[in-house]
N, C-alpha and C positions, 0 to 999 in steps of 0.2 A: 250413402252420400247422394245429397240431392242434385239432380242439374236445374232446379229452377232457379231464373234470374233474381236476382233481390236488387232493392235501389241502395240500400248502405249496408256495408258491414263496417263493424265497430270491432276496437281494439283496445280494453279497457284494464289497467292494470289490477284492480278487483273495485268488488263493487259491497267495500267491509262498511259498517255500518259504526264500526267501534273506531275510538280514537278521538286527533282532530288531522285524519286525512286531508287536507283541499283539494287533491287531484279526486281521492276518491270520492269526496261531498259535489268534485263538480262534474264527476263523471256521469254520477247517476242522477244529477240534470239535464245532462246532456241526451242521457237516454232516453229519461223520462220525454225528451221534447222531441228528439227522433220518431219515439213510438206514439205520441198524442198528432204530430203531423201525419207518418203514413202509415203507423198501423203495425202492428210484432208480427204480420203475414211479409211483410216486406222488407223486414231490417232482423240483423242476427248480429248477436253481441258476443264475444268472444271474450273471458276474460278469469284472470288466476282466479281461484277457489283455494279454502282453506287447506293448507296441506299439500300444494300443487309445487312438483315439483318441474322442471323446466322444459325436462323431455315429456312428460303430461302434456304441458298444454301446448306443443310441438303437435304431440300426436291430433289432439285435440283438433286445432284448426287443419291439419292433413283431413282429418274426417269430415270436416265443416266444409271444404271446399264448397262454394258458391260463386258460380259467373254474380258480379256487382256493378252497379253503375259507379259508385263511391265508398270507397275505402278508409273509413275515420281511424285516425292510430292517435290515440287519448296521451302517448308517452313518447316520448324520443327512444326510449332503452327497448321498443315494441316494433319498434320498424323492423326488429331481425324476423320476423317473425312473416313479412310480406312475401318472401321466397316461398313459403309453403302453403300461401293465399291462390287464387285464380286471381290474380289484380291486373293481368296483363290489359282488359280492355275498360279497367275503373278508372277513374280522376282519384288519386291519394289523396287525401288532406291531413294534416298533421299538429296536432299541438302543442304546445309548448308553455310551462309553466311554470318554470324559473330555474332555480339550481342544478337541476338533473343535464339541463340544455346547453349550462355557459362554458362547460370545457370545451377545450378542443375535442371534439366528438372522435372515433376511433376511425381507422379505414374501411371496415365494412359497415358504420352508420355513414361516413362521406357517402359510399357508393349507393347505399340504399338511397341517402336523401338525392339523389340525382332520379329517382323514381318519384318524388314527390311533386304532385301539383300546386299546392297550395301548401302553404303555412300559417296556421291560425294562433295568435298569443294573448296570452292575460293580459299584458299590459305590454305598452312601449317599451319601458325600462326593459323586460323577458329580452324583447325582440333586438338592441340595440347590445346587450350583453354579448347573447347567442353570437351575431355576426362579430363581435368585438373579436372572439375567436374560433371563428366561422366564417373570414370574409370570402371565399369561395363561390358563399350563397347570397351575396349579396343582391344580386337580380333577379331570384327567386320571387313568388309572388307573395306577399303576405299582407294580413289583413287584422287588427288589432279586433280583440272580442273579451270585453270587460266580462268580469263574474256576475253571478248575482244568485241570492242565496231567499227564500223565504218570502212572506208577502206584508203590507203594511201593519204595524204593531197598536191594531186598536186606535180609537180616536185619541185617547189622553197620554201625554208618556210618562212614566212611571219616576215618583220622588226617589232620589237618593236615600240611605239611612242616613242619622243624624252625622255618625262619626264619619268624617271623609274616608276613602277608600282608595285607593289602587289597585284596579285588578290585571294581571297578566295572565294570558292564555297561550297553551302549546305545550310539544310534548319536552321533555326534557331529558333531552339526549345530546350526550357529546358530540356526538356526530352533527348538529344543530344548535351549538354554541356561538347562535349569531343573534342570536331573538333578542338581547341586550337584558337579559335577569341579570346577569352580572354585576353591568352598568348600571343598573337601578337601583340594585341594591349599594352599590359602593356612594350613589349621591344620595341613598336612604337619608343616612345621617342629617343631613345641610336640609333635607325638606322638613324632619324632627325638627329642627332645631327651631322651625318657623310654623306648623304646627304640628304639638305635640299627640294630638289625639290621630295623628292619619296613621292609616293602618296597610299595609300592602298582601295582596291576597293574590297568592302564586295555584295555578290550578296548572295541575299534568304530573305527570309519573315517567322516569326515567332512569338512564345513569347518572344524570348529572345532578342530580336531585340533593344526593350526600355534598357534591361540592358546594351547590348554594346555601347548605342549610351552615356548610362552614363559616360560608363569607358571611353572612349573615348575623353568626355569633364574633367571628375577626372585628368584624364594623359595629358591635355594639347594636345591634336593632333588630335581634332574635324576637323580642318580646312585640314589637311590632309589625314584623313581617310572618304572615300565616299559611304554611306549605297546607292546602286541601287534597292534594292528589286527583285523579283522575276522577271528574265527576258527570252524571247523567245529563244530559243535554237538559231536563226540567230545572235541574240545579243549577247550569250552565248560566240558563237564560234568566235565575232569580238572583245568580251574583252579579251580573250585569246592571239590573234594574238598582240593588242596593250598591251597587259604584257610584263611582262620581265620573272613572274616566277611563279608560283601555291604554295602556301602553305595553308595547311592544316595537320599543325602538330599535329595529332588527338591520342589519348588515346586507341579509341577504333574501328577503321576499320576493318572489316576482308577483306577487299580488296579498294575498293575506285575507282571504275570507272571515278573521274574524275582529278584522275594521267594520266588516260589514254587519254580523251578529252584534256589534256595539252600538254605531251610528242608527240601526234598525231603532233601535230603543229610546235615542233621542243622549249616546255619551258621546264624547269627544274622545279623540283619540291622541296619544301623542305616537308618531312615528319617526320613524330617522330620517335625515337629507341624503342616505346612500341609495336609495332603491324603491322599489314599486309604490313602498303605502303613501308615497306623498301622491302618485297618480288615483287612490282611490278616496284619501283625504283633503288633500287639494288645502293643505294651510296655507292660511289662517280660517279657511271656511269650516270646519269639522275636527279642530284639533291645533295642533302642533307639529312643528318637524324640529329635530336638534342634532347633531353630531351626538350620537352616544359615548364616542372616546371623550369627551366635558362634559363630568361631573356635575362642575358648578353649570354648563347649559341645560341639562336635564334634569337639575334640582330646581331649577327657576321655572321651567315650565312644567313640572309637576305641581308645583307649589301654585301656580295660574291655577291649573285644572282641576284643583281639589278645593279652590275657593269660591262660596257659593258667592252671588252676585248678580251684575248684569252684563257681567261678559260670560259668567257660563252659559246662563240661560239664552245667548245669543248662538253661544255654541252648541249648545243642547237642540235648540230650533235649526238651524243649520243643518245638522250633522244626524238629523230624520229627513229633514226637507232632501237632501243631498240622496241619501240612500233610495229614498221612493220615487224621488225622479231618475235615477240610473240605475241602481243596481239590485232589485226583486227578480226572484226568479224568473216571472213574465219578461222581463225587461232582457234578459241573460238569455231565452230560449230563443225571442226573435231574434235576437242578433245572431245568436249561432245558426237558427235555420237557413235565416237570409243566407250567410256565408255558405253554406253545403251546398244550397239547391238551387240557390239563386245566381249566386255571384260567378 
């Protein structure tokens, strides 16, 4: 156990690679920008490994003990974990990323977050949730810190294939039966109906996987809807480029990193009026927003965003323009540093 002082310790739920994690894609920028500022002599990251079970990484940070100036907690569910930190003479900082945050939190996250200095969130919507059943913390300090993922996508942005497309991204799991596949697939029909050649291209691997592929066949539009399952981030970013648009008109985002893997590319996105993606789409600029619960509203704007023209191509220019002026990694890391070290 070392006693020398460090300026951060981090608290990072893991740091997997596989998936489409967001906390864990925004963790390990966050790290990355921690240790490009002061350096892996001065900052120690804490955080689950495969197989880790809870008393593991209990012991784990007991071991780790480090006097800190700043104590980053990447998770709401990771706060338990500051008891057996040295945090007594760090500034806490904390962040918040959308679902894990909006319950009523328990009574030992109440009492830990009375240890916190700061509160850092993905977007407004996170933070306006959180307090919704949270108001306790209402005069807490907190400071809004968009995502950002990646760097500018080349000079040219990349043609669509000829047959229009719809791509959905994320994983598929009941426990996440917000993402609106459902809803897509039930306005499937009404977008056939007006044109016949668009195709919907579902990417992730889950439980819930069996039930869309029911709906799917229930609504007649099996033959045009194509489950790919879980695919390599090079794959990822070639069905994007042969999209026409990203929907994921989801219930429950508090931010949605892969608005940002689509807009990167120069696609539109449609997202829901319930939550975060409107803050990092900003419709009409980069997409669309619709009540997912209509059908017939999210067949209409499918059917927009699958038609080539001169309002996609406005969308399309838009919705790169959009992404490289906020949300690239660079863009992501100063504002978090700022907020650590600065603010």
């Amino acid at each position: 156990m070392s006693s020398s002082a460090l300026d951060i310790v981090s608290l990072f739920p893991s740091f997997d690679t596989g998936g489409f994690g967001g906390i864990q894609a925004s963790g390990r920028e966050a790290w990355r920008s921690i240790v490009s500022r002061i350096g892996e002599q001065r900052a120690h990251a804490l955080y689950y490994q495969a197989g880790d079970s809870k008393s593991k990484v209990v012991l784990r940070a007991i071991r780790s003990r480090r006097n800190a100036k700043v104590v980053l907690v990447w998770h709401i569910h990771l706060l338990k974990l500051l008891p057996f930190l040295d945090s007594s003479a760090a500034r806490v900082i904390l962040f918040l990323h959308g679902i894990e945050a909006w319950p009523k939190q328990d009574s030992l996250t109440r009492l830990l977050l009375r240890q916190v200095n700061l509160v850092l969130s993905n977007s407004d919507h996170t933070w306006s949730r959180f307090l919704a059943c949270n108001p306790a913390f209402l005069n807490i300090r907190h400071r809004t810190v968009p995502l950002g993922i990646g760097s500018r996508f080349g000079e040219i942005t990349p043609s669509p294939s000829q047959a229009p497309a719809v791509l959905m991204v994320g994983r598929l799991d009941k426990n996440e039966n917000y993402k609106g596949h459902k809803e897509v697939i039930a306005a499937w029909p009404m977008v056939l109906d007006r044109l016949p050649q668009a195709e919907l291209w579902i990417v992730g691997d889950g439980n819930l996987r069996p039930d869309l592929e029911r709906a799917a066949r229930e609504h007649a539009v099996d033959k045009s809807v194509r489950f790919l399952g879980q695919v390599p981030d090079g794959r990822k970013e070639e069905l994007i480029c042969q999209s026409r648009c990203l929907a994921l008109p989801s219930r429950g985002e508090g931010f949605g990193l892969v608005y940002l893997e689509a807009m990167r590319m120069g696609r539109p996105c449609l997202v829901s009026n319930l939550d975060a993606g409107r803050e990092v789409v900003n419709p009409p600029e980069a997409g669309l927003a619709v009540d997912p619960t209509n059908p017939r509203e999210v067949s209409d704007a499918l059917q927009r965003l699958l038609s080539s023209g001169y309002e996609w191509d406005q969308w399309s220019a838009q919705a790169r323009k959009r992404y490289e002026e906020h949300f690239t990694s660079e863009q992501f890391q100063q504002r978090l540093l700022t907020a650590l070290f600065e603010s």
